[in-house]
Every structure is written in C-alpha cells, then in structure tokens.
MIRODREN-713338 format. One record per residue (C-alpha): residue number from 1; x, y, z. Coordinates in steps of 0.5 Angstrom, whole numbers. Example, Ala and Ser with C-alpha at 12.3 -4.5 7.8 and 13.67 -1.06 7.14 Angstrom:
<pts>
PT    i     xx     yy     zz
PT    1     25     -9     16
PT    2     27     -2     14
</pts>
This chain:
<pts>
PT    i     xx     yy     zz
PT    1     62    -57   -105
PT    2     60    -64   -102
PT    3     61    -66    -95
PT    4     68    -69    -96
PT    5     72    -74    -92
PT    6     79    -73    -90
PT    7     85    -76    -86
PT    8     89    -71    -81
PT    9     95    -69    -82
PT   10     97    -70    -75
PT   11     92    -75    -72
PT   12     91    -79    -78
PT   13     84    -80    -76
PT   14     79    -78    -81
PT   15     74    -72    -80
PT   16     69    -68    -85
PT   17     68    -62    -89
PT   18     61    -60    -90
PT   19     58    -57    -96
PT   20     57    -52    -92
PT   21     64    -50    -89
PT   22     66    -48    -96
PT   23     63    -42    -95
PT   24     67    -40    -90
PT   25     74    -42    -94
PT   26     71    -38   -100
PT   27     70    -32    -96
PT   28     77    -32    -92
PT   29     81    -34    -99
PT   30     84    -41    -96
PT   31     84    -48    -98
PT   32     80    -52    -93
PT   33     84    -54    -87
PT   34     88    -61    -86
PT   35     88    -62    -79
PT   36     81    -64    -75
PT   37     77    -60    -70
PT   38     80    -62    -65
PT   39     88    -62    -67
PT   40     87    -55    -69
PT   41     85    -53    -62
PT   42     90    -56    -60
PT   43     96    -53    -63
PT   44     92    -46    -62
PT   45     92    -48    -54
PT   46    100    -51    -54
PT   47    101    -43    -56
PT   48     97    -40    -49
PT   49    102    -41    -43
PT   50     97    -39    -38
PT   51     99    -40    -31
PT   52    107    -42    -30
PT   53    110    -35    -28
PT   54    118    -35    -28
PT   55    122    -29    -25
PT   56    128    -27    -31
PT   57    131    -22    -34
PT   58    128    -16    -37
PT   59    132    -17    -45
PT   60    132     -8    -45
PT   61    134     -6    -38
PT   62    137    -13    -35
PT   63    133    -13    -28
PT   64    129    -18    -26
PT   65    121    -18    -27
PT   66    116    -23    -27
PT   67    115    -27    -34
PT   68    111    -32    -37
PT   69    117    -35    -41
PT   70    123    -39    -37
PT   71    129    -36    -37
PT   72    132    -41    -42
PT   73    126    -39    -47
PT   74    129    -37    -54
PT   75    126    -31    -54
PT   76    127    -23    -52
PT   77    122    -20    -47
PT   78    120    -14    -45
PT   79    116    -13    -38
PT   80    110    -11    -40
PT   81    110     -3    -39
PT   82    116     -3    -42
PT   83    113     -7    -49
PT   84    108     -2    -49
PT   85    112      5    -48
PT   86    115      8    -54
PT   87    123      5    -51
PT   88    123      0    -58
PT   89    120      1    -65
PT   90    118     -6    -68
PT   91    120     -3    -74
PT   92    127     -5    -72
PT   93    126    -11    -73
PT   94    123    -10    -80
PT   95    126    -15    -86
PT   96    125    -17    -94
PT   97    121    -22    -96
PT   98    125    -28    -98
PT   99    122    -32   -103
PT  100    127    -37   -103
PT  101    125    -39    -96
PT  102    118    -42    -93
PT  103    115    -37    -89
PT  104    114    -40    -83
PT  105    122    -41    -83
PT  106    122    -33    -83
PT  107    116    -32    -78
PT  108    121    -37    -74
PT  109    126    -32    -75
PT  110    121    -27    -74
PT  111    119    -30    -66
PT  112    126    -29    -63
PT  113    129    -22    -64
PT  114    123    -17    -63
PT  115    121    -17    -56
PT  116    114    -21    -53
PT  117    111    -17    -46
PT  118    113    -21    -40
PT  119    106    -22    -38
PT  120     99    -20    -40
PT  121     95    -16    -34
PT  122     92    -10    -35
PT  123     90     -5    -31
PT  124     91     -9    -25
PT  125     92     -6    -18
PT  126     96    -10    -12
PT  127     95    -16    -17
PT  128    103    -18    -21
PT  129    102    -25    -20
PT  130     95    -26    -26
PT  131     95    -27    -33
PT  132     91    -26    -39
PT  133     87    -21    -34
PT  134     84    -14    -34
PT  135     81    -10    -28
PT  136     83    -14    -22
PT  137     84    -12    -16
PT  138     88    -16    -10
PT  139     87    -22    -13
PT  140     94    -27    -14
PT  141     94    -32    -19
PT  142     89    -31    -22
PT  143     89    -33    -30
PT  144     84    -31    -35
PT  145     80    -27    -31
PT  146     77    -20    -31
PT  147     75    -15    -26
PT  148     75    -19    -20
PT  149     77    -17    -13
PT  150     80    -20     -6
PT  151     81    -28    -11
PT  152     86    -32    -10
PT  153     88    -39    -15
PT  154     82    -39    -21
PT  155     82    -38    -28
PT  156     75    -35    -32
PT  157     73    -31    -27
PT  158     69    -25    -28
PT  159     67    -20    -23
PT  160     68    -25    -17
PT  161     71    -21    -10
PT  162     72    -25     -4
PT  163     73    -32     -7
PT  164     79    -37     -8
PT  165     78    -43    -13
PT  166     74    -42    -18
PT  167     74    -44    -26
PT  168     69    -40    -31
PT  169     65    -37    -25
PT  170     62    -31    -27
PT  171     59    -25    -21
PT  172     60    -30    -15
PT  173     62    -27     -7
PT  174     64    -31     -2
PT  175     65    -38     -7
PT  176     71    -43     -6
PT  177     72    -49    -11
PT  178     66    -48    -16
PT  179     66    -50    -23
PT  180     61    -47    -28
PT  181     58    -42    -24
PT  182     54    -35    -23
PT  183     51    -31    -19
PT  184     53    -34    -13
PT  185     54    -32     -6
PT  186     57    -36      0
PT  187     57    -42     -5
PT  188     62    -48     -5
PT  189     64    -55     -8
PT  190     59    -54    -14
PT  191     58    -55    -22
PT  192     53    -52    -26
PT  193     50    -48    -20
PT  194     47    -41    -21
PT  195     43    -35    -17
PT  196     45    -39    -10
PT  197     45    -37     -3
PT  198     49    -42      2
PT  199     50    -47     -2
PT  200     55    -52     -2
PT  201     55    -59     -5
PT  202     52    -58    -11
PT  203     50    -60    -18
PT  204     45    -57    -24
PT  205     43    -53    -19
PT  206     39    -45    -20
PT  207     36    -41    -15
PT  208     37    -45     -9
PT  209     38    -43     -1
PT  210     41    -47      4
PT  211     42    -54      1
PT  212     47    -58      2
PT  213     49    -64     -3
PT  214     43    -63     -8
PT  215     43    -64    -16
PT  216     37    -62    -21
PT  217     33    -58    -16
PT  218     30    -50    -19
PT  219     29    -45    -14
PT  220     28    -50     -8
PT  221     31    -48     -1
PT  222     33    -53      5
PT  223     35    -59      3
PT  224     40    -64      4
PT  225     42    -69     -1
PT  226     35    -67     -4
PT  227     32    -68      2
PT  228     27    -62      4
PT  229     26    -60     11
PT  230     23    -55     14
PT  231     27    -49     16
PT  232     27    -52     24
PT  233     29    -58     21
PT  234     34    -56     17
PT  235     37    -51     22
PT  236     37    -58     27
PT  237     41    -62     22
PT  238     46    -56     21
PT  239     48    -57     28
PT  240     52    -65     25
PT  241     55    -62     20
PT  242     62    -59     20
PT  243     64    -56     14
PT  244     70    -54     16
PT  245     73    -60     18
PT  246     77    -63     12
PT  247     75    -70     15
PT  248     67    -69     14
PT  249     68    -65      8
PT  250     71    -71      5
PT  251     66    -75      8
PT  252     60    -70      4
PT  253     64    -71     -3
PT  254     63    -78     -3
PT  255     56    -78     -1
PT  256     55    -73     -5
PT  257     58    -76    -11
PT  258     54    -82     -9
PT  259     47    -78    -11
PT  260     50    -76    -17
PT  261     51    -84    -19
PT  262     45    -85    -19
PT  263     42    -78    -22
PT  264     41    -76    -29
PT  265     45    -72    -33
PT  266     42    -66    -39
PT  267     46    -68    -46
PT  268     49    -61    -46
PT  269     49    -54    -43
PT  270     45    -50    -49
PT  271     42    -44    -46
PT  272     37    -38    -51
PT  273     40    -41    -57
PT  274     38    -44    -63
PT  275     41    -49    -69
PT  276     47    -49    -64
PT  277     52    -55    -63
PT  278     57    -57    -57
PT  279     57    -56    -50
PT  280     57    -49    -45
PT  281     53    -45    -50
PT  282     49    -39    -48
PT  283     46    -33    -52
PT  284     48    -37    -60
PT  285     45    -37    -66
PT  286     48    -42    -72
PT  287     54    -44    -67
PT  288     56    -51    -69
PT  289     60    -56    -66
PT  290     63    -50    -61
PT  291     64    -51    -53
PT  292     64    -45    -48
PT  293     61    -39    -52
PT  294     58    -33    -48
PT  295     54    -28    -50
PT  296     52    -27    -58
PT  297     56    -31    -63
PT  298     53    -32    -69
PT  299     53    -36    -76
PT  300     60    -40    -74
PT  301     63    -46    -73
PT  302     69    -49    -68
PT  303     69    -44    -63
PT  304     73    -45    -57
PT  305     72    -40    -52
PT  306     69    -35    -55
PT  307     65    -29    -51
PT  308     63    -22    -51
PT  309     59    -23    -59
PT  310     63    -26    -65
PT  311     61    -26    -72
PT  312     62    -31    -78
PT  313     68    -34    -75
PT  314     71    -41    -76
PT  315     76    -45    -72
PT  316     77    -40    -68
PT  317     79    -39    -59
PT  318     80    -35    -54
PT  319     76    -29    -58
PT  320     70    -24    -57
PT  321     69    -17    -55
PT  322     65    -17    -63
PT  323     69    -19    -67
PT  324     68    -22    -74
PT  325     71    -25    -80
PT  326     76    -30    -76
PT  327     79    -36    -79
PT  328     84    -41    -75
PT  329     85    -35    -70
PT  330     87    -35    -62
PT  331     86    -30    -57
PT  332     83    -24    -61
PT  333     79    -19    -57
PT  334     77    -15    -62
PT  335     78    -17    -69
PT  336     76    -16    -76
PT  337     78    -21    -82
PT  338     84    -25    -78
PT  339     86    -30    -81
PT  340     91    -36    -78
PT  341     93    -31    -73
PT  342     96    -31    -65
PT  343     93    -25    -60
PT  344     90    -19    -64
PT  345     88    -14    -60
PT  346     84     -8    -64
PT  347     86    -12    -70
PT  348     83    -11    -78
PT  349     85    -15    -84
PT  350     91    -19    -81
PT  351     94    -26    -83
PT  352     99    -30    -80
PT  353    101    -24    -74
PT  354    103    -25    -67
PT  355    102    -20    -61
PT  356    100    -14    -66
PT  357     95     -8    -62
PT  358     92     -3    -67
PT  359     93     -4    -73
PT  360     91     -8    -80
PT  361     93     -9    -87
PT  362     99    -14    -83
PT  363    101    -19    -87
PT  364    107    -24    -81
PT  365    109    -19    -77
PT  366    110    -20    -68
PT  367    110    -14    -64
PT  368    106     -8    -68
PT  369    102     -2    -66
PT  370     99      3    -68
PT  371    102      0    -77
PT  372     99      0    -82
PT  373    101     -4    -90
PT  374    107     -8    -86
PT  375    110    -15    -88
PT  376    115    -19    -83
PT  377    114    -12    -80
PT  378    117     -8    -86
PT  379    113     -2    -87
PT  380    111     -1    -94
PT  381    106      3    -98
PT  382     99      1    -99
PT  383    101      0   -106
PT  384    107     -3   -105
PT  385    103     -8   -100
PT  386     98    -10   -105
PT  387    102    -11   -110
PT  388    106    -16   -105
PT  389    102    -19   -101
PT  390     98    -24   -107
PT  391    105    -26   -109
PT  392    107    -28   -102
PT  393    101    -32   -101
PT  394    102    -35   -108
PT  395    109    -37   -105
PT  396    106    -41    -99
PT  397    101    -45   -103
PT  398    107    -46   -108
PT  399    112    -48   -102
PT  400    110    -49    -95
PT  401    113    -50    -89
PT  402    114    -58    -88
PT  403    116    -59    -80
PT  404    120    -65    -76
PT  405    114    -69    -77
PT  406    113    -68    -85
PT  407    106    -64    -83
PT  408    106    -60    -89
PT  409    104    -51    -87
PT  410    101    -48    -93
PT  411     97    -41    -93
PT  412     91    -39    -89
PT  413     94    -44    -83
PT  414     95    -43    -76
PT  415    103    -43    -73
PT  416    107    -50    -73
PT  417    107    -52    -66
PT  418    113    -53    -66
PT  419    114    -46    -66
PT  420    111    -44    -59
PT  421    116    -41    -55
PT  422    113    -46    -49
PT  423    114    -53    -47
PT  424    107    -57    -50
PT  425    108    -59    -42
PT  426    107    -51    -41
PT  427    101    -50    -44
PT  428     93    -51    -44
PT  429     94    -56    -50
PT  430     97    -60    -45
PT  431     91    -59    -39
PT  432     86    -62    -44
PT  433     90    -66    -49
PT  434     95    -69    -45
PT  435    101    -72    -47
PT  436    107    -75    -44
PT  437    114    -73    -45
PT  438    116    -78    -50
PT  439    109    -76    -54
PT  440    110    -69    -55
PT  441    118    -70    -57
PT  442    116    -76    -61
PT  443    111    -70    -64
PT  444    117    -65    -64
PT  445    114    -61    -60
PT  446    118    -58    -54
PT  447    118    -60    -46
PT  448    120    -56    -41
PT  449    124    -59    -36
PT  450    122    -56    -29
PT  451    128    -54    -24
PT  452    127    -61    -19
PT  453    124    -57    -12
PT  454    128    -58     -5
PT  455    123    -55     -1
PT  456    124    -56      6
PT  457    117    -58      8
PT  458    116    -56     15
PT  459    109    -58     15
PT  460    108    -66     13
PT  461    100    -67     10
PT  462     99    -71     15
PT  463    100    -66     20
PT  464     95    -60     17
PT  465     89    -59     23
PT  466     84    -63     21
PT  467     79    -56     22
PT  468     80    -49     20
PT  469     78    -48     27
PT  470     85    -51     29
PT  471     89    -48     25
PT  472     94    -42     28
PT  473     96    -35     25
PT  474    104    -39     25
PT  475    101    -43     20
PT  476    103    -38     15
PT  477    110    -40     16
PT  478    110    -46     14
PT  479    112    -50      8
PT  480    106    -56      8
PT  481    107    -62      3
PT  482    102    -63     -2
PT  483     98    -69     -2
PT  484    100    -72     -9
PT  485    108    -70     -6
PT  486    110    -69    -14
PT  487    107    -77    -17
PT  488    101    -74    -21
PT  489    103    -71    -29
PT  490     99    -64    -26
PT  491    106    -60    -25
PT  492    106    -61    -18
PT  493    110    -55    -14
PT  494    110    -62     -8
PT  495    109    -56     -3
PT  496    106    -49     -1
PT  497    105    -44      3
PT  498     99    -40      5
PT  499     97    -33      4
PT  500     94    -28      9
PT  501     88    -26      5
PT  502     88    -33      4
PT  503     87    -36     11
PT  504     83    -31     12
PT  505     77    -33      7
PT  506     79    -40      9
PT  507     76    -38     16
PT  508     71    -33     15
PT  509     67    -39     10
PT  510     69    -44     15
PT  511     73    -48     10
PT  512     79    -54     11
PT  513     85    -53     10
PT  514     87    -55      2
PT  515     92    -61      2
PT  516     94    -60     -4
PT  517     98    -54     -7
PT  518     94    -50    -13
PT  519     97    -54    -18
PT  520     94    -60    -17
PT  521     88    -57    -15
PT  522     87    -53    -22
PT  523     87    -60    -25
PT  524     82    -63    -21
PT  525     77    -58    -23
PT  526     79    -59    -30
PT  527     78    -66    -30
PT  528     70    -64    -28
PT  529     68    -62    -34
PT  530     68    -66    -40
PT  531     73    -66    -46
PT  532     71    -63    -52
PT  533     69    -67    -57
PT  534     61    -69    -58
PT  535     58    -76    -59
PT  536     53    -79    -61
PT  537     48    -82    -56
PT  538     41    -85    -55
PT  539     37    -82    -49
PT  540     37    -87    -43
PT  541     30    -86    -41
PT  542     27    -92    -41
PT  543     20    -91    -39
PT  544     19    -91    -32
PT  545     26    -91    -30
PT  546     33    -91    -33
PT  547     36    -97    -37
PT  548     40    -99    -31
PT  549     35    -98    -26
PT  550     38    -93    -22
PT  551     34    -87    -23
PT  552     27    -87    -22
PT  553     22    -82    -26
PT  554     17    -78    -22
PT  555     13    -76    -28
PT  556     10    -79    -35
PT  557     14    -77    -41
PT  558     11    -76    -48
PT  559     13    -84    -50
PT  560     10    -86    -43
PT  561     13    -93    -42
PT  562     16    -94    -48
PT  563     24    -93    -49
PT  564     25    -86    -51
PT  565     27    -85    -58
PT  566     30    -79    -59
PT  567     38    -78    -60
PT  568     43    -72    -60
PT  569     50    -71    -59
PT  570     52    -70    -53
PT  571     60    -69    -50
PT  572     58    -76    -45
PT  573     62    -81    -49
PT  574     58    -87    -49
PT  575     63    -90    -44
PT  576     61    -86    -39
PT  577     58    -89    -32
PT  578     53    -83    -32
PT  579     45    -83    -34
PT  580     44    -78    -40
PT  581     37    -77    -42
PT  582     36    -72    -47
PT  583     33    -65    -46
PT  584     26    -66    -47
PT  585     27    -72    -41
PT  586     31    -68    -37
PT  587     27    -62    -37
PT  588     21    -67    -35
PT  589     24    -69    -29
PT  590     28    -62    -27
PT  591     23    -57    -29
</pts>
C-alpha cells in the first residue's frame, strides 16, 4: 500500500499510514486504524487509573479493602487475592455471542458482572498502598514500579531504597525529586542524571561527583552552576549552601533554571539504538515514532512504555517482558499475538479481552486464567472456536459499535473510551492529554467528581519550618495545607500529612519540608518532561554561537561559522524557549 492520508476520527486531524504500516495490518488481519497515534494512546491510557485509591466494599465478602475503582463504579471487585484464588469461576460469567448486537455493547456487559481485582500489587511486602507493582518492600504510594524498597510518592521506579519523589528512575538510594534518572546515590532535583554521587540541581549529567546546578557536564566532579572548583574551594563554598532550607532551595532552582535558559538541549533521548524515532529510547532497533522504550525492542512502531524486550508490535503501551506480535494493545507483560486488548498477563492468541492471565485462544473475554477456546468467556472446543471465531470477526466489520459521539469501533480496535470503568479525570490519559470536565463530557466520556475534603488544616503553608532542621517529631500530627490549596486541575487533596519514614529521609538527606501534597508534586514532575509528539526542526547552531546568541560554542563544528544544516525531529515544539541542536552539535559541546 502507498503512504495514505487520513482524518481521525476523534481528533479530526490528519495523519498518515506509511507503506510500511501495511505489513503490520496484514500480519494482524486488521484494517488500518481510524484514530491517529496520539488518540490511540489516549484511549489506551483513559483505561489505566494508576494512582487514586479508595476504600470499598469487597463485592464477595463485603468487607472494606483498598481498591482502585470508587465506590460508585459500575463494576464488581474482588480484593486482589481473593481474585486470584479459586472462590469464583469466570466461566460463570460465560455467555452466547449475540450477533444481533455490536459486540462492544456485549463486552459492555461483560465489564459489569465478572469481578476486577481490587488493585494490581504483587509480591508486596509491608506496601498495600502501590499499584501496578511488583516485589516491593515498605514502599506507600508508589505506582508503576517494581522492587523498590523504604520509597515513598514515585511512579517508574525500579530497584530504588531509601528514596521519596521519583519518576522513571531506575537503581538510585538516597534520591528525592529526580525525574529520568539511574544509577544514582545521595542525588536530588535532577533530570537526565546518570551514575552520580551528591549531586543535586541538575540536568544532562552522567558520572558526576558533588556538583551543584550543572547541565551538560560528563564524569566531572566539583562543580557549581558549571563552575570547577578545587575540592578545597568547593568544600569552602558548600558551607553557603542550605540545602535544607526551603528558602534556599527555591533560590538554587531559579538560579539553576536560569543556567538552563541560556544552555543547549540535545533534540532527543536515543541511546545504543538504530533507525529509531521519538524520545527516551534505549537499547532499540527499527523502533519508529516510539517514546520511553527500554531494553530491546525491535521492528515496531507507536510504542508507548514499553521495556524488558518487545518484537513486531505496533500501537502498543505499557508492555514488555519479551513479548511479540502486539497490535493496539496496553499493559501486556508478556504476550504473543495480542490484538486490541487491556492488561494480558502470560497471554497467546488473544482479541479483544481484559484482565486475562495464562490463557490463549480468547477472543472478548474479562477475567480468565489458566482458559483455553473461550469467547465472551463461554467455553467452547477447539473446533467449535474456530468455526466461530471468523464469524464474529465478520460481524464486527459488518456491524460495529457506533459510541455518543458517532465514533465508529469495528474489528481489531481498541475499547470505547467510554467504556472505561474510570472518570477520564482519573486516568493517566488525563495527566498528558488534559482535558477540562466540559471536554471529556462533550467527548461522552465519564468524569469523576471527587468527595469536596474538609480537612481541618492544622498547619497553614505559611507556617511550615523553613528548614528541616526546625521541623519537630509532632509535626507528624499535623494536617498541613497544600500550597495550590485545591486551585491547580492536578487533584489537589488541599492538605497532607507526613509519614514517619518520610520525615526520616527528609532529615537524613537534609531536605525541606514539601509545601505541596503528593498530588500536585506528581504533576509538576510530569510536566518536566516533554509530550509525545515529534516535530520537525532546524538545528539552532548557528556557527559560533546559537541563533539568539544565548549560547556560546567552545569548539569548532563540522560547518565552521556557517548555520548548521542539519535537521531531525525532535519533541521540542519550535515554540519552545530552549536552544535545541542537533546530535552531532550537542555532542561537540558535550562530549
């Protein structure tokens, strides 16, 4: 097929199907998508409610557990050991294919009588309050990560201990607020910093020791706002610096953001890969227009969150563990030939399913584990579901399910937003697609309206101790007022306490007391990284300099004091206030 244009369907913007996305329709045996790349994604992500946790009813033994659906969700839950245990079959649950009905209108059916686990956190020790977790150890609200240990407030973190406010970090102690980070120890307030020690303020930073506010520096040791010092000097400098104050922090962070105005930026994240596209791609080969990929994935295209090593997959998020042949799919850990399906654990040869652990041959079915030659989790043989199965497949294309908004869902598409059983406003759909509440409901989509907190605030923000040193062992009694004191759209709780472990951490790294509650803190980290979404741009070395003259180069470059010509893509909208060069530049004045 040639490279065609087409309007999608919910957005109405035009994108494009190369020639060479034909040979993932044809191997999948599905018709070419109708939503673009970035409307695919955030349907996938409007089914992923990662961090909000309610107390409810357990829907078999009635007593009250921690759940990630609120109490007024349309749904049955289990608490999760209980979903995994042999008190209910899914089979139960089983029922005839209707082919007088869409079938989304029956899979509808299908997500309100068989029961969902209350929360996914497996092998956790001292660690109820996480999601989406494996293998941690006394960790509270953590989300997305696995085999972490004594952290607190993160998402993405792997193999962390002793750390509190991280996103996507990966083998660091001793690290708060750091964002893109690995390998780190005694590190804070920090992006795209790798293999450090006692580093805090800082950006595109790798094998550093005791620096303070430095960007663009590789295996240098005290420095200050990019600055080198002798170890006596730097010492002598130290003695100014408060790190536990909050008032000197805030003063660090402008004059480190300051720094960063005048620096330049590398285009993209692309480490040990080839013919790869997108941003925060590590380890990838044939990988195109794909955003945070980790360790090996191969000939795919649309990733979104994928790690652990991922094989011909198109359009698909939140999988890995070496799975192949995933099409508009999200969290499948592993899978093999997963089509337009949600959270697939150990999964072969399935379509169109939910929440289904060690089974294949599943064509719509929620809940199954240990099945084989199921539909709408009715048990059929080999032969009788392969006699069927084309039939039904068939009658998607024939009659498809048409939602609020006229969007039409055939075969070999993902689920309806509208049939999440969150609010959009619940969902990591709306954490990097927002939306106000008029939108999502104009979209006929569901919002969920939080409980109105009256909290008795005991602890006005203006009151917090300015320094950590300050702060009392009662202070853990206190309800203390969030700054954005609920005017920001980030779910703002208007006020938090603070946990033992946590003020703990605070005072052994010498950290401030947060003036914001963890909500509002998660979105601000959010927003430090850049959307997914590529542009293209020029390279902004303009000889000598950059074209605004912020920046100065400290080397010749290959085009001497001619404009570079060289152009890529980048997730740097040309808006955007910082100088982006590209990689060959960058790594002349970086390298």
């Amino acid at each position: 097929m040639a490279a065609e244009a087409k309007i999608c369907q919910n957005c109405k913007a035009q994108f494009t199907l190369e020639a060479d996305d034909s040979a993932f329709f044809e191997r999948f045996g599905v018709p070419p998508p109708t939503f673009c790349p970035s409307c695919r994604w955030q349907r996938h992500l409007s089914f992923r409610n990662m961090r909000n946790l309610y107390k409810r009813k357990d829907s078999q033994s009635g007593k009250e557990i921690i759940s990630i659906y609120s109490p007024d969700k349309d749904v049955q839950v289990l608490e999760q050991h209980a979903w995994h245990g042999d008190s209910w079959d899914p089979l139960d649950h089983g029922r005839d294919y209707d082919f007088s009905k869409p079938f989304f209108e029956q899979i509808k059916e299908l997500i309100r009588t068989v029961p969902f686990p209350s929360m996914n956190n497996w092998d956790a020790v001292n660690s109820d309050y996480c999601n989406f977790t494996k293998g941690n150890k006394n960790c509270y609200l953590v989300f997305g990560g696995d085999f972490n240990e004594d952290t607190q407030y993160s998402a993405y973190n792997f193999y962390t201990k002793n750390s509190s406010d991280l996103y996507w970090v990966n083998k660091g102690e001793f690290c708060y607020e750091l964002v893109d980070a690995e390998n780190n120890y005694r590190t804070s307030y920090g992006r795209y910093v790798d293999s450090c020690l006692d580093v805090h303020f800082g950006f595109e930073l790798k094998g550093c020791q005791n620096c303070i506010g430095c960007i663009n520096l590789r295996n240098q040791k005290y420095h200050i706002f990019n600055q080198p010092y002798s170890p006596a000097e730097y010492a002598e400098k130290l003695k100014a610096v408060d790190l536990g104050s909050y008032a000197q922090v805030e003063k660090l962070k402008a004059q480190f953001e300051d720094l960063r105005r005048k620096s330049i930026f590398r285009p993209y994240r692309i480490l040990n890969s080839s013919r790869v596209s997108g941003d925060n791609i590590y380890n990838a080969k044939n990988c195109l227009y794909s955003f945070d990929v980790f360790d090996g994935a191969e000939d795919c295209k649309y990733l979104l969150l994928a790690a652990g090593g991922i094989k011909d997959s198109y359009a698909t998020g939140h999988a890995g563990a070496k799975s192949e042949l995933l099409y508009d799919s999200m969290s499948i850990y592993p899978g093999n030939n997963v089509v337009a399906s949600w959270i697939v654990i150990n999964g072969h040869d399935v379509q169109h399913s939910i929440g289904c652990i060690d089974s294949g041959n599943i064509f719509g079915c929620i809940g199954l584990k240990n099945k084989q030659y199921c539909i709408l989790n009715k048990q059929y043989s080999k032969e009788e579901y392969e006699t069927l199965m084309p039939k039904i497949i068939e009658h998607m294309k024939q009659k498809p399910y048409i939602d609020r908004k006229g969007r039409v869902y055939g075969y070999g598409e993902f689920f309806p937003t509208e049939l999440s059983p969150f609010g959009y406003n619940e969902t990591v759909a709306y954490e990097y697609y927002p939306l106000s509440k008029e939108k999502v409901l104009e979209n006929g989509w569901q919002w969920f309206e939080r409980e109105t907190r009256q909290y008795a605030v005991t602890m006005p923000n203006e009151r917090i101790p300015d320094n950590i040193k300050d702060a009392p062992d009662s202070i853990l009694n206190e309800t203390i007022e969030c700054a954005h004191k609920g005017s920001c759209k980030d779910g703002c709780t208007l006020a938090f306490r603070l946990i033992p472990p946590e003020l703990a951490l605070y005072r052994q790294l010498t950290i401030p007391l947060p003036r914001l509650c963890p909500s509002c803190r998660h979105a601000q980290r959010i927003r430090t990284r850049n959307p997914f979404k590529l542009w293209e741009r020029k390279c902004q070395c303009a000889g000598v300099e950059s074209e605004n003259g912020a920046y100065k180069n400290s080397v010749s470059h290959f085009h001497v004091a001619e404009h570079c010509p060289n152009e890529f893509e980048t997730s740097y909208a040309p808006e955007r206030p910082e100088i982006v060069y590209c990689e060959r530049c960058y790594q002349c004045e970086v390298a």
